[in-house]
N, C-alpha and C positions, 0 to 999 in steps of 0.2 A: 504494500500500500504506500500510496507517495506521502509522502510531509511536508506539511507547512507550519515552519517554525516562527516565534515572534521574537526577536532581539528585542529590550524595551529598557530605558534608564528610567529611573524614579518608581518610585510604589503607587499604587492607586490610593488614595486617601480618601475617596468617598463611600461606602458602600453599595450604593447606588451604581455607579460604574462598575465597580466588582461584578455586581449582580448581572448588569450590562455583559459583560466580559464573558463570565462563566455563562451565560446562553447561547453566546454567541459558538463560544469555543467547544459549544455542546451538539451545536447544530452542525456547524464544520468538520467535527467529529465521525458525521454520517457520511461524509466522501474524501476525508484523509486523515493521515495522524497529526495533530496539532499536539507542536512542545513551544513552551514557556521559556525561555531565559530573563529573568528582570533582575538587572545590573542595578548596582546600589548608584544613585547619581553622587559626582565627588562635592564635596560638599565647598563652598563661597560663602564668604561675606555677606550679608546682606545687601551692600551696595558694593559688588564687585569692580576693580575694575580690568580695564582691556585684557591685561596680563593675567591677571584671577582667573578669568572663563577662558582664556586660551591655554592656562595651565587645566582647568577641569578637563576641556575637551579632549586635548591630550593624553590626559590620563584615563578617559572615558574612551577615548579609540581603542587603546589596549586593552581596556575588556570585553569591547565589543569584537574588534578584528578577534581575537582568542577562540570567543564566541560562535564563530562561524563554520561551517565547514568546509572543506577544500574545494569540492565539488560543486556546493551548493548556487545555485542563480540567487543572485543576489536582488532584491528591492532596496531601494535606500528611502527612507521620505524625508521628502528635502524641499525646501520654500522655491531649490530655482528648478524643481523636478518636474518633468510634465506630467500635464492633467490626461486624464483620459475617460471616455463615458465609460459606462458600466461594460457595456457587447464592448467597447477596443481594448480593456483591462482584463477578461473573462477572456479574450484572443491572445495577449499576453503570457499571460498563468496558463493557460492550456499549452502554449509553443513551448513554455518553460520547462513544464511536465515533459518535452519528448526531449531536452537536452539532459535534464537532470531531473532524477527520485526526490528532492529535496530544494524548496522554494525556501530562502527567509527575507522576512522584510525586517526591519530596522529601525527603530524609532528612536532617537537619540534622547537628550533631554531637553531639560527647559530653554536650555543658552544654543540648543542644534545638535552639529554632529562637527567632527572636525573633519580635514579634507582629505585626509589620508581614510577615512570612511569611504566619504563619497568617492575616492578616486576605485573603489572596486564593484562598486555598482554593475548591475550588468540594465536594471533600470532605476534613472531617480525618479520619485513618484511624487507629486504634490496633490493633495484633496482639494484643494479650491485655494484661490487667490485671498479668501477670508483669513483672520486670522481667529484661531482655534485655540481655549485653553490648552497646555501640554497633555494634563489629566484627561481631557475630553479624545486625543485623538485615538488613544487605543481600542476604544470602543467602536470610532467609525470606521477604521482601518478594518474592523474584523468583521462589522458589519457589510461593509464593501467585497472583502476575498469572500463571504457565505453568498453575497448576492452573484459575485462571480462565476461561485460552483456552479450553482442555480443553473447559470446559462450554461455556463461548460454540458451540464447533464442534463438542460431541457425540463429540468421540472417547472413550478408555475409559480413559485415566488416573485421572481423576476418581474414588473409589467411595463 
């Protein structure tokens, strides 16, 4: 069975999103294996600066590149990553499936990702041009790959 793994910084702090999360990951369950990695995000100042969050990220690559695996197609989500509808991300993730057993996406933290992340993308992926709490995006990202499956296999979630 293929995988789609989530790379993710920072803990969910809501329950609510939890909750979010674990249905999502229950549902996606029904047409692959979904694993969890959630990296501890490095912790900053309260008002960091420049050098603070270039040091976080930094050190936030190394446990994300660690995180990954050799083989794996990489997703990154990244603000200069491109958008796609649902049918051109669902064509995506299905091509993915015939290079490689094993998709992961990537969600850095609150401050991003740093470039040596992005530099092994095989897609970088943005949700919208809006901007999205950090906490909020795990949720749409999983919601997004389940509505993908949907089309990949034709059932009728999708409309």
């Amino acid at each position: 069975m293929a995988t789609i793994k989530f790379i993710t910084v920072g803990q969910l702090k809501e329950s609510y999103l939890r909750e979010a999360v674990s249905e999502y990951e229950k549902r996606l369950s029904g047409f692959c294996r979904v694993e969890n990695v959630n990296l501890k995000e490095y912790k900053v100042p309260q008002d960091p600066s420049d050098a603070e969050i270039a040091k976080a990220l930094s050190e936030e690559a190394k446990m994300i590149l660690s995180a990954i695996p050799d083989r794996a197609y990489k997703i990154i989500m990244c603000v200069e990553g491109k958008q796609f509808t649902s049918e051109e991300l669902a064509d995506k993730i299905d091509k993915a499936f015939s290079v490689s057993n094993e998709i992961v996406f990537v969600i850095g933290s609150s401050h991003g990702l740093h470039d040596s992340v992005k530099s092994v993308a095989d897609i970088k992926l943005s949700v919208s041009k809006l901007t999205f709490p950090h906490q909020l995006m795990r949720p749409i990202l999983l919601e997004a790959v389940y509505r993908c499956m949907t089309i990949i296999k034709g059932t009728k979630y999708h409309k």
